[in-house]
C-alpha positions as CSV (number, residue, x, y, z in Angstrom):
1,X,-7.9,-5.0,24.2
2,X,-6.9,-3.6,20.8
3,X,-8.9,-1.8,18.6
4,X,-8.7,-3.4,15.4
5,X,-10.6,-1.0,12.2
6,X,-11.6,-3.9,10.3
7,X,-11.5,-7.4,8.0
8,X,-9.8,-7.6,5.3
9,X,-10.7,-10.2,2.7
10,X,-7.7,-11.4,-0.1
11,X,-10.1,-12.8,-2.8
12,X,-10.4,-15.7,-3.2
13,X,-12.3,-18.5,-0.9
14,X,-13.3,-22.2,-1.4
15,X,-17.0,-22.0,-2.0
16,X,-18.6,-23.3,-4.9
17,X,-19.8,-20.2,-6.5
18,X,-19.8,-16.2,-6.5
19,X,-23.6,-16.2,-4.7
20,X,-22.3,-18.8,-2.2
21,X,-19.1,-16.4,-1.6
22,X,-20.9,-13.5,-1.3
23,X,-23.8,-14.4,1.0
24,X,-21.7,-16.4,3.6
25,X,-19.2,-13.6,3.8
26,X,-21.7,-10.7,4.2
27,X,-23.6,-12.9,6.6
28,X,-20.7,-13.2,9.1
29,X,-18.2,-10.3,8.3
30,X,-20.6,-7.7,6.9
31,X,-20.5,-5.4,9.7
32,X,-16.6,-5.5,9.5
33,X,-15.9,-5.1,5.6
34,X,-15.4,-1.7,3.4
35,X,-15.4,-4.0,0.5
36,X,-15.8,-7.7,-0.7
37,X,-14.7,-9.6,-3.3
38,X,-16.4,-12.7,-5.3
39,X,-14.2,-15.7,-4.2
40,X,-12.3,-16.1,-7.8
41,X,-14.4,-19.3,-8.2
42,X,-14.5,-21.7,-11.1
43,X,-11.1,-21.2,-13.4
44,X,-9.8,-18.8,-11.7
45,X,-9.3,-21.2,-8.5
46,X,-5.9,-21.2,-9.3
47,X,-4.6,-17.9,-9.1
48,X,-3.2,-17.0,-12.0
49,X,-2.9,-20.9,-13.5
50,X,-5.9,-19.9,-15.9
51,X,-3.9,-17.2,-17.5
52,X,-1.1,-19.8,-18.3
53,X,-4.1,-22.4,-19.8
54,X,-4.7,-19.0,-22.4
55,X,-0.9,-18.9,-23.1
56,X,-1.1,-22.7,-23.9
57,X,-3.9,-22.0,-26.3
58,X,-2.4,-18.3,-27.7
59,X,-1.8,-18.5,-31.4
60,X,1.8,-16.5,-30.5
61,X,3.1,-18.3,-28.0
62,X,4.8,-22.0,-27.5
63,X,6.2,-24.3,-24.8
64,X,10.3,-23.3,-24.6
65,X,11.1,-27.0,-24.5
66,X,14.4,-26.8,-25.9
67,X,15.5,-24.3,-21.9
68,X,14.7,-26.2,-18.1
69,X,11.7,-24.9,-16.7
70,X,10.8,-23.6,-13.9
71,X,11.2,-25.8,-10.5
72,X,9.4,-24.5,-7.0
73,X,9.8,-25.7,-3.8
74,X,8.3,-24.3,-0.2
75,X,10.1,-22.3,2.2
76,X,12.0,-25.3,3.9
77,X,13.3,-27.1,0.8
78,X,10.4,-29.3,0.2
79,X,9.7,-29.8,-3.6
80,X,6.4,-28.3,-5.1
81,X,6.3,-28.8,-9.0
82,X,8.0,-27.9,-12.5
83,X,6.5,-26.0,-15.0
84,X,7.8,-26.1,-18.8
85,X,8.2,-22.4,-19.8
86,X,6.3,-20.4,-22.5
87,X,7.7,-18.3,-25.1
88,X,6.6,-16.2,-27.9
89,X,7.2,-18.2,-31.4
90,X,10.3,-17.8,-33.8
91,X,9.5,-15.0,-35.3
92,X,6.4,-13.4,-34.1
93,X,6.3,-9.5,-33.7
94,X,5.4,-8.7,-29.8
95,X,4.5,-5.1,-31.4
96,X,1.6,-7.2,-32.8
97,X,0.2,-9.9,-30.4
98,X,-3.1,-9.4,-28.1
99,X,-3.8,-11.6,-25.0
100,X,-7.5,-11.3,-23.5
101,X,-7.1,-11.7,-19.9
102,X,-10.7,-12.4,-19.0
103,X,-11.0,-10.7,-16.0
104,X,-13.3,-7.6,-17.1
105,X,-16.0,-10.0,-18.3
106,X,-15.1,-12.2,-14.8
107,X,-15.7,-8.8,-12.7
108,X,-19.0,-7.4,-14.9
109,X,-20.5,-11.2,-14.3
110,X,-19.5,-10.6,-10.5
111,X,-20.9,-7.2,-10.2
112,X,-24.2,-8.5,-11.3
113,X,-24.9,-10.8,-8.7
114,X,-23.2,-8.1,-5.9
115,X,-26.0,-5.7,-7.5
116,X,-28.5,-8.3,-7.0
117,X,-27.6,-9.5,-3.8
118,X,-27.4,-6.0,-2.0
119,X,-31.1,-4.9,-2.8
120,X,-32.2,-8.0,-1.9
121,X,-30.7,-6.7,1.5
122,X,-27.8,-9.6,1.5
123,X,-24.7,-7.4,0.9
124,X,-24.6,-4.3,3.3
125,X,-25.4,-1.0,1.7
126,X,-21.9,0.7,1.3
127,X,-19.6,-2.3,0.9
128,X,-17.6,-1.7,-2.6
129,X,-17.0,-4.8,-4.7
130,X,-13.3,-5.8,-4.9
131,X,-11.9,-6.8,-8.0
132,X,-8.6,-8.4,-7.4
133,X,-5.6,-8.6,-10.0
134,X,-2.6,-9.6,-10.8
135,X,0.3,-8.0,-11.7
136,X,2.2,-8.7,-15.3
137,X,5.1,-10.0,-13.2
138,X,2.9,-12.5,-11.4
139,X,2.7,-14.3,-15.0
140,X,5.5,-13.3,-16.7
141,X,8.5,-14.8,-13.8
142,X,6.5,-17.6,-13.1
143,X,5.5,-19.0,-16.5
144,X,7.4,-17.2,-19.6
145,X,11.2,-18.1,-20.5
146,X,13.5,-15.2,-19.8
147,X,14.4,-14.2,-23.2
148,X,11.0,-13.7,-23.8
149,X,10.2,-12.0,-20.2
150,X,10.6,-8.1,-21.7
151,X,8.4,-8.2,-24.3
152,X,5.7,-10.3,-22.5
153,X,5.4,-8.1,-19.9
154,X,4.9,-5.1,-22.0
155,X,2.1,-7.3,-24.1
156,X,0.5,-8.1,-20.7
157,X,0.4,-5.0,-18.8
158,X,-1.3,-3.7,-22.3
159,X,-3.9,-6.1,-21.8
160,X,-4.3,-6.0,-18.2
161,X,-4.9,-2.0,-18.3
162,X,-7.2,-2.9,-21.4
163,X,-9.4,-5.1,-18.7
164,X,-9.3,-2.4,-16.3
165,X,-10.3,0.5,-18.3
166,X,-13.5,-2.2,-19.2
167,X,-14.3,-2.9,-15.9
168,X,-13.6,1.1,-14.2
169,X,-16.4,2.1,-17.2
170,X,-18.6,-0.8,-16.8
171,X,-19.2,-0.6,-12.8
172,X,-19.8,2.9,-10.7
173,X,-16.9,4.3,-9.4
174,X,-17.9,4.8,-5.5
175,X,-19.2,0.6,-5.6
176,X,-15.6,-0.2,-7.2
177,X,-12.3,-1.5,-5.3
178,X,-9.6,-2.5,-7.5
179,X,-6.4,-4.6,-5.4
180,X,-3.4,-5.3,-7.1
181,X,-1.8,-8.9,-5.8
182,X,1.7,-8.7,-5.6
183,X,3.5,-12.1,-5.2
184,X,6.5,-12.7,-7.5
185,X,7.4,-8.8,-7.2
186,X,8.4,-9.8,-3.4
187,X,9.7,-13.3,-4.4
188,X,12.1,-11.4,-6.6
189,X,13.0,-8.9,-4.3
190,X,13.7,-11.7,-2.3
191,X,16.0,-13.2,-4.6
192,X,13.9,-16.8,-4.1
193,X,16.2,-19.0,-6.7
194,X,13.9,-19.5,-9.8
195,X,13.2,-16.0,-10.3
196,X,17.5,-15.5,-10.4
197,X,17.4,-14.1,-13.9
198,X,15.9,-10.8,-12.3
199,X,17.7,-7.5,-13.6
200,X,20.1,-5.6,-12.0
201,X,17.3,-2.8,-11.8
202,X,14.9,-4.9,-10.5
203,X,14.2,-2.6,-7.6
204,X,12.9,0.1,-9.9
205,X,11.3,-1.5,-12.1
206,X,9.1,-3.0,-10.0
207,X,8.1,0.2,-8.1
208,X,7.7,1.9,-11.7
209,X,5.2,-1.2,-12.4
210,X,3.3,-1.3,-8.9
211,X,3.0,2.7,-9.5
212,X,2.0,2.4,-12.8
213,X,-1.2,-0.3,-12.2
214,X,-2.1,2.6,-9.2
215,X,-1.9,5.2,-11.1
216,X,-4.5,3.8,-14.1
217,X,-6.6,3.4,-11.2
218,X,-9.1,6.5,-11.9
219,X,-10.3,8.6,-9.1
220,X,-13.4,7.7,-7.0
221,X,-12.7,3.5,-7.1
222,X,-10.4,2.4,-4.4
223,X,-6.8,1.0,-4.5
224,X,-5.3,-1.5,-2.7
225,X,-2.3,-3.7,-3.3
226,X,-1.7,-7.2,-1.8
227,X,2.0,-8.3,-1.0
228,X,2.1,-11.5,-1.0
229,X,4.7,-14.2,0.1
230,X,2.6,-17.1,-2.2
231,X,0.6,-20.2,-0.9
232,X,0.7,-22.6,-3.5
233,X,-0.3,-25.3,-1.3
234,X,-0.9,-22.7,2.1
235,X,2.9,-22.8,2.4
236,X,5.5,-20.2,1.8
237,X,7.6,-20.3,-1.2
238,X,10.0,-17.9,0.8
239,X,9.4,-17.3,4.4
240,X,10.0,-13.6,5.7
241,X,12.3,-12.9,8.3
242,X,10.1,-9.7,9.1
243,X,8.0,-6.8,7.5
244,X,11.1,-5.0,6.2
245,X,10.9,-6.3,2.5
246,X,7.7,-4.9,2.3
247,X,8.0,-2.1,4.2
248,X,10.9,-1.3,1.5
249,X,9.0,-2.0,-1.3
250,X,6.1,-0.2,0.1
251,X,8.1,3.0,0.6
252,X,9.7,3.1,-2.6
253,X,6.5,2.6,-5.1
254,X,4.0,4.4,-3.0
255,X,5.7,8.1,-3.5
256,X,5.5,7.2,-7.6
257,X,1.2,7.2,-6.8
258,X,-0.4,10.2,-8.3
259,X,-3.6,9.4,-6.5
260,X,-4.2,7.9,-2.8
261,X,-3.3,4.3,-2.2
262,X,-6.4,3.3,0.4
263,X,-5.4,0.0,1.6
264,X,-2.4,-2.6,2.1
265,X,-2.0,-5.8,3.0
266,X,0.9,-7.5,4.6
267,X,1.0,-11.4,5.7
268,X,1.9,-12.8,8.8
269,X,3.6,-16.1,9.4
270,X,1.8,-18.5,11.8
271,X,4.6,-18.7,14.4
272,X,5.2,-14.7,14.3
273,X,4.3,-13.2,18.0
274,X,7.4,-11.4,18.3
275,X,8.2,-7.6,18.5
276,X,10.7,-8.7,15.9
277,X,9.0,-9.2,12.7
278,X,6.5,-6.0,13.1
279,X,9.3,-4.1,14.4
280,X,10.0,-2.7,10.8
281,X,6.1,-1.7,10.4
282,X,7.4,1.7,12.2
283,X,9.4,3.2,9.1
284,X,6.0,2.6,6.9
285,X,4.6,5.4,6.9
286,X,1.7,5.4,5.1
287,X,-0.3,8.4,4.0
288,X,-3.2,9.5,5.8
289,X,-6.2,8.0,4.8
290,X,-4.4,4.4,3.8
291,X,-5.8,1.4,6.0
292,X,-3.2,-0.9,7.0
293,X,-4.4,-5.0,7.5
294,X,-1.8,-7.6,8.7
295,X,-2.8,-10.9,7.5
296,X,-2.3,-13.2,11.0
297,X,-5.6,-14.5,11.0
298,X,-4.8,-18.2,10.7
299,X,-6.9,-21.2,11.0
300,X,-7.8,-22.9,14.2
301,X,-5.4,-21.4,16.1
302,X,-7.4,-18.5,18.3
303,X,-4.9,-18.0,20.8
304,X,-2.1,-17.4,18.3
305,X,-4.5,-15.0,16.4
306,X,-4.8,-13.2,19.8
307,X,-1.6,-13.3,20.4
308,X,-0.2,-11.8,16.7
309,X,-2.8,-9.1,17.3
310,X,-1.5,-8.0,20.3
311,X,2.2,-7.8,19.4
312,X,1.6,-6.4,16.4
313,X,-0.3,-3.5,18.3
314,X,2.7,-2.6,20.3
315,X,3.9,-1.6,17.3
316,X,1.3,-0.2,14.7
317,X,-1.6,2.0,16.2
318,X,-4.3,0.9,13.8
319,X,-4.4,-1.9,11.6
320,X,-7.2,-4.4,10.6
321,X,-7.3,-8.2,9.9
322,X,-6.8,-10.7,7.7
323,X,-5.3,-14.2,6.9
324,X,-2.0,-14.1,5.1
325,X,-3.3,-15.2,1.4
326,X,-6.6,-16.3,-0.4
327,X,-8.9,-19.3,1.1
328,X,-9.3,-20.0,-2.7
329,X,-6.7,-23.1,-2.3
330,X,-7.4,-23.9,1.0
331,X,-9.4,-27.1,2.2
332,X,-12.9,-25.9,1.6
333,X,-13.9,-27.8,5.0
334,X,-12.0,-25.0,6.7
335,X,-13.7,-22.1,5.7
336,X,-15.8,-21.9,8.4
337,X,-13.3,-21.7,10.9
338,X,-11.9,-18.8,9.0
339,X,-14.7,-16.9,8.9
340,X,-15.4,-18.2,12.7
341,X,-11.7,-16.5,13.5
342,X,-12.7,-12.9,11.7
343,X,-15.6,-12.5,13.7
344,X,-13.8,-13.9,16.9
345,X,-11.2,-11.2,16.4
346,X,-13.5,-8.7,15.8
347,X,-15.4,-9.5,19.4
348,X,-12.4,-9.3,21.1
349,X,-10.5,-6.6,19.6
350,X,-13.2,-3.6,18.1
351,X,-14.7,-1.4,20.5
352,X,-16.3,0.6,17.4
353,X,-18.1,-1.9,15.6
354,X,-21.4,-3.8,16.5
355,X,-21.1,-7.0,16.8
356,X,-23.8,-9.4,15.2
């Protein structure tokens, strides 16, 4: 029996609305969780696709139909979709254009049901609400044509801190958890084919950026980052050989923090109960204090849950749970079941929480 610290929730889950994400998690997982997030309901569904429908609309910015887009496909080849590119117009000064992200008046909306929901007894007293972002890059390599990628990225992270300063003033710093989702940072470090154009630098600048977004997280709210190998439709776009990409990544923007990073998430693939892929996990070295969660919860499959959880304990002394992405794109049919595997892991893995 290990003894697991914990669950781990990405963000998103397939439940109709905020109070439906909030009271089903908290009624099953509450015991388990430092902090929950509101299920990225409604437009947000998508990920980041509702930040490309405010491109679309953006005054500044056009689709680059005269340059290919951008063509996906999963891990083994099989085709996913195309998306034309975006670009800022002929013309247009980047020193000049604002974007309004829409996820400070998303997380203040949010924070008002957690508020209500938690005196009414719901939501466990010291559970921090978890407001989960995404990084310029997520955007920028995924929807915006690479001679406008520089400048975009500068005009997003602008209005990405802009959001967080609104929502670090707006909600109390001890009830705040701020997680920083980084997906196309690891498909570039993993050179996946669309993202090709990626600078020569590309290492450091993406440390400098994931340092950056922890660093203008202010003291007293929590920090977390999520790497991510995407699920578009709960497949991998690339599919890790093992931890060492992230461990990599993790050890090269985590010195840049000026402040404590207090959780990470990795994922792990479904057929991953070998030493093999963990093995990296023991160059990570995190700092004291920092709560590591492997994401091998997968559905319907208890025995290979069990089974990830106790390789990966040969090799990391304390970790906590999750599943590898979101649920926000999953079936919503199999919710449940996730939830159901959480508190199954829990049972048969924590020796230091009560189990309800």
């Amino acid at each position: 029996m290990c003894d697991i610290s914990g669950v781990h929730l990405i963000g998103s889950v397939a439940l109709p609305d905020r109070k439906a994400v909030f009271t089903n998690l908290s009624s099953s997982l509450g015991p388990w969780l430092k902090r929950l997030p509101d299920g990225e309901t409604g437009q947000r569904s998508r990920w980041i696709y509702w930040q490309r429908e405010m491109l679309m609309q953006h005054p500044d910015f056009e689709l680059a139909a005269n340059i290919p887009g951008i063509t996906l496909h999963e891990w083994d080849g099989q085709f996913l979709r195309t998306l034309e590119y975006i670009r800022l117009k002929p013309g247009i000064d980047p020193a000049g254009v604002t974007i309004e992200c829409g996820y400070a008046e998303a997380a203040k909306e949010s924070y008002k049901q957690f508020i209500e929901l938690r005196n009414s007894g719901t939501i466990p007293r010291g559970v921090r609400f978890q407001v989960s972002l995404p990084t310029p890059m997520a955007s920028g390599y995924m929807y915006i044509a690479p001679d406008s990628l520089s400048d975009y990225l500068a005009i997003y992270e602008s209005a990405l801190l802009a959001d967080l300063a609104e929502i670090v003033n707006a909600i109390p710093h001890h009830d705040l958890s701020i997680q920083w989702d980084v997906c196309q940072e690891v498909l570039v470090w993993e050179g996946y084919p669309p993202f090709r154009h990626r600078p020569d630098d590309f290492k450091s600048q993406i440390s400098d950026e994931l340092a950056r977004l922890g660093n203008a997280v202010p003291a007293g709210v929590e920090l977390g980052y999520h790497l991510c190998y995407a699920t578009p439709a709960d497949r991998h776009l690339v599919m890790p050989t093992d931890t060492g990409v992230m461990v990599e990544m993790t050890q090269l923007f985590a010195p840049k923090l000026s402040r404590p990073m207090n959780f990470l998430h990795l994922p792990v693939p479904k057929d991953r109960t070998d030493e093999a892929y963990f093995k990296p996990l023991k160059h990570l070295n995190l700092a004291e204090g920092t709560d590591l969660y492997l994401g091998l919860i997968h559905f319907d499959d208890r025995m290979g849950d069990q089974a990830r959880i106790k390789t990966a304990s040969q090799v990391v002394a304390d970790f906590g749970v999750s599943t590898e992405c979101g649920w926000g794109r999953t079936k919503p049919e199999r919710v449940p079941d996730l939830i159901a595997a959480h508190r199954e892991a829990m049972k048969n893995n924590s020796r230091t929480h009560v189990v309800v």
